[in-house]
Backbone as a chain_set.jsonl record, in Angstrom:
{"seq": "XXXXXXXXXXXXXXXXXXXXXXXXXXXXXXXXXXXXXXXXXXXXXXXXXXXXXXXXXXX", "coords": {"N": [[125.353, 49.079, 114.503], [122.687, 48.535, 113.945], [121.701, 51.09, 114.882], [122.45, 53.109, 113.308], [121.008, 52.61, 110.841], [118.153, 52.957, 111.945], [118.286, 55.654, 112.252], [119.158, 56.594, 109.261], [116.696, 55.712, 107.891], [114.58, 57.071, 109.547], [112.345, 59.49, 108.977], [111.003, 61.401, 110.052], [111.528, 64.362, 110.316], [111.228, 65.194, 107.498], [108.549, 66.359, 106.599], [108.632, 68.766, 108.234], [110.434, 70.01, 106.515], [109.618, 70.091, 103.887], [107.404, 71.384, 104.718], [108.583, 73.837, 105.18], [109.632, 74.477, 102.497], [107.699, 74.947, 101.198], [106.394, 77.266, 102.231], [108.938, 79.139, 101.5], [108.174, 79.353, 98.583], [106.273, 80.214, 98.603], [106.235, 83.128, 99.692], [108.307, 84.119, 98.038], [107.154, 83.899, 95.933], [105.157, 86.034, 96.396], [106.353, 88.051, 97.16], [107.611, 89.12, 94.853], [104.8, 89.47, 93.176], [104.245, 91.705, 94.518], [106.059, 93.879, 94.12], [106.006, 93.922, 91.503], [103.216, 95.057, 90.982], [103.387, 97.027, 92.932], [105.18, 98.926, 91.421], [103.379, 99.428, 88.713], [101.599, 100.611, 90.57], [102.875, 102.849, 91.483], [103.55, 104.416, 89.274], [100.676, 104.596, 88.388], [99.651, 106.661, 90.057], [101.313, 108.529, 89.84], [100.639, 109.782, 87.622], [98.256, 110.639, 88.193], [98.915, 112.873, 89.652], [100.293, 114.074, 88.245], [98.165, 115.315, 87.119], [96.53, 116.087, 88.541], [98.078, 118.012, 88.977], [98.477, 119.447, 86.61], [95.919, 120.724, 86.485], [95.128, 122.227, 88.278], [97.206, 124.386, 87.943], [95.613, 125.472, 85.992], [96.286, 125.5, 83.437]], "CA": [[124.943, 49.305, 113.135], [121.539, 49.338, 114.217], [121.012, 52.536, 115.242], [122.485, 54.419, 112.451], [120.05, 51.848, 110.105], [117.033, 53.299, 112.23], [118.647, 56.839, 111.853], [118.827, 56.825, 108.199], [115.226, 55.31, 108.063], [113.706, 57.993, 109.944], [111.846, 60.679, 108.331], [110.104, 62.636, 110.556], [111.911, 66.063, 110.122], [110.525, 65.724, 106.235], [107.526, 66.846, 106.322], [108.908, 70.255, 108.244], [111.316, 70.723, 105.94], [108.976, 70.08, 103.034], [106.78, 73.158, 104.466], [109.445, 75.44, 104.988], [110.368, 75.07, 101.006], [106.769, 75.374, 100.454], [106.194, 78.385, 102.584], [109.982, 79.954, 101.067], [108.262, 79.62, 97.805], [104.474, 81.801, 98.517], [106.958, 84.268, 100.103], [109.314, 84.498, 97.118], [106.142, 84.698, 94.961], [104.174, 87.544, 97.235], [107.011, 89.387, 96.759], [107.431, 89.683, 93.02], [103.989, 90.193, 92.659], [103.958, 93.053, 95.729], [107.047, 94.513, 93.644], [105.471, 94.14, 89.808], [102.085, 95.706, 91.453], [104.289, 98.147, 93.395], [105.518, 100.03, 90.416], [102.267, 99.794, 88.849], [100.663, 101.304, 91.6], [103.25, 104.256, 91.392], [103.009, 104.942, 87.812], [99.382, 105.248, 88.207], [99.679, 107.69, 91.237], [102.199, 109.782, 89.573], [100.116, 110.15, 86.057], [97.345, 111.009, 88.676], [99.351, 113.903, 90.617], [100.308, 115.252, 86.863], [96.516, 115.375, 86.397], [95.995, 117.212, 89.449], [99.212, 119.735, 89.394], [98.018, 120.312, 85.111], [94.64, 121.025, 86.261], [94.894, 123.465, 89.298], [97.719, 125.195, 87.284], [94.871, 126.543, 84.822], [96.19, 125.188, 81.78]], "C": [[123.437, 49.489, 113.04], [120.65, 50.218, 114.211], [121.268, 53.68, 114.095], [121.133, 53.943, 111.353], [118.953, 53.008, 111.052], [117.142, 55.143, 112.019], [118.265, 57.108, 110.164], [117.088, 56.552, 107.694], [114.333, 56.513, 108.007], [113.185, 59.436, 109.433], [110.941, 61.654, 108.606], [109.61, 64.122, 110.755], [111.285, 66.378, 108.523], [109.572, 66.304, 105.739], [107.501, 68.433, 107.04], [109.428, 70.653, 106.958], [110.541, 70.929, 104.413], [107.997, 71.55, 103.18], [107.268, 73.858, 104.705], [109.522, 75.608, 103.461], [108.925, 75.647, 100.553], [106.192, 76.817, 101.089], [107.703, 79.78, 102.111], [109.3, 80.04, 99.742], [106.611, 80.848, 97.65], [105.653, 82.648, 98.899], [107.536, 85.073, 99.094], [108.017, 85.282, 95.961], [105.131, 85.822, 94.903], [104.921, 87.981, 96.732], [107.368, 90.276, 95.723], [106.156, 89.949, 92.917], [103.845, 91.651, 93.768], [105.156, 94.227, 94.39], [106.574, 94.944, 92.453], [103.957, 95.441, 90.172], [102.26, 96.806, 91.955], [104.518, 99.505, 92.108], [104.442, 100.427, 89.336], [101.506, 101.059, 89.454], [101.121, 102.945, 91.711], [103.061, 104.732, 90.765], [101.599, 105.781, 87.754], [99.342, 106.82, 89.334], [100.481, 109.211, 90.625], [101.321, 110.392, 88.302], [98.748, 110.988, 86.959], [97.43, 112.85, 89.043], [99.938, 114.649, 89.068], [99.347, 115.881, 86.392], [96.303, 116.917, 87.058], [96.828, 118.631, 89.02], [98.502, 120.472, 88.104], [96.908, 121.615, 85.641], [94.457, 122.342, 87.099], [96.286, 124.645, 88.864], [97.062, 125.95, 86.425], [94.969, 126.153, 83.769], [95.666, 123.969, 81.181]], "O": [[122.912, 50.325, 112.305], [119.482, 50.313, 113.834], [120.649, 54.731, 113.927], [120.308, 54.806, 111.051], [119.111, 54.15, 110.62], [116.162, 55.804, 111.676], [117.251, 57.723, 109.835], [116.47, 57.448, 107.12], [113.636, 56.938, 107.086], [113.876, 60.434, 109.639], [110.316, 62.441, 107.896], [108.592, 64.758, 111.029], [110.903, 67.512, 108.233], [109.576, 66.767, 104.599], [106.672, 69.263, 106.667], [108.903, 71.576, 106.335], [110.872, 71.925, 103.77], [107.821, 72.441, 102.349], [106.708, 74.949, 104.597], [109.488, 76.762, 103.033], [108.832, 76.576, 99.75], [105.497, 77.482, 100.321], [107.573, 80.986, 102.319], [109.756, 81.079, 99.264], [106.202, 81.762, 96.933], [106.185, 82.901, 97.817], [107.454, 86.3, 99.048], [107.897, 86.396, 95.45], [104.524, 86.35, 93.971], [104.604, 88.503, 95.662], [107.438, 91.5, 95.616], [106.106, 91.056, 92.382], [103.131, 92.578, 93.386], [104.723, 95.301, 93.974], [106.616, 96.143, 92.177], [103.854, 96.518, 89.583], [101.499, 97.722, 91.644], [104.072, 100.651, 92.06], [104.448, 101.601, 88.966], [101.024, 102.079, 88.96], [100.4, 103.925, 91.9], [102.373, 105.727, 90.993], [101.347, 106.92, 87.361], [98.896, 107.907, 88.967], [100.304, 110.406, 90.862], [101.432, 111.601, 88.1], [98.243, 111.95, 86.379], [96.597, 113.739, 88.863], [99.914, 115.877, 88.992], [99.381, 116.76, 85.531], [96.09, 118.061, 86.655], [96.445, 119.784, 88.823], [98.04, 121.611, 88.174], [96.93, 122.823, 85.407], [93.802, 123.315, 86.726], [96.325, 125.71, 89.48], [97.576, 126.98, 85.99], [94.046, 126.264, 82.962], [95.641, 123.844, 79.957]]}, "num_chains": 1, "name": "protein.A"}
């Protein structure tokens, strides 16, 4: 009975497992902002390349 007592006790794996959740949650949150910034980033690019095509069309 002992040994499971010193088993349950032991908490040494907690502090991995504590920075995996905390490194699953920067990850989760890079990625929504890479994604929100993402479409952003296209928008602007495309309003850009309408600029250009308008402009070297003449009109």
């Amino acid at each position: 009975m002992r040994n499971w007592q010193g088993i349950i006790e032991d908490e040494s794996g907690a502090t991995a497992v504590e920075y995996g959740l905390i490194a699953a949650i920067i990850a989760v949150s890079a990625a929504g902002a890479m994604f929100s910034l993402g479409n952003g980033v296209q928008d602007k690019f495309d309003q850009v390349d309408s600029a250009v095509a308008e402009a070297s069309s003449g009109n």
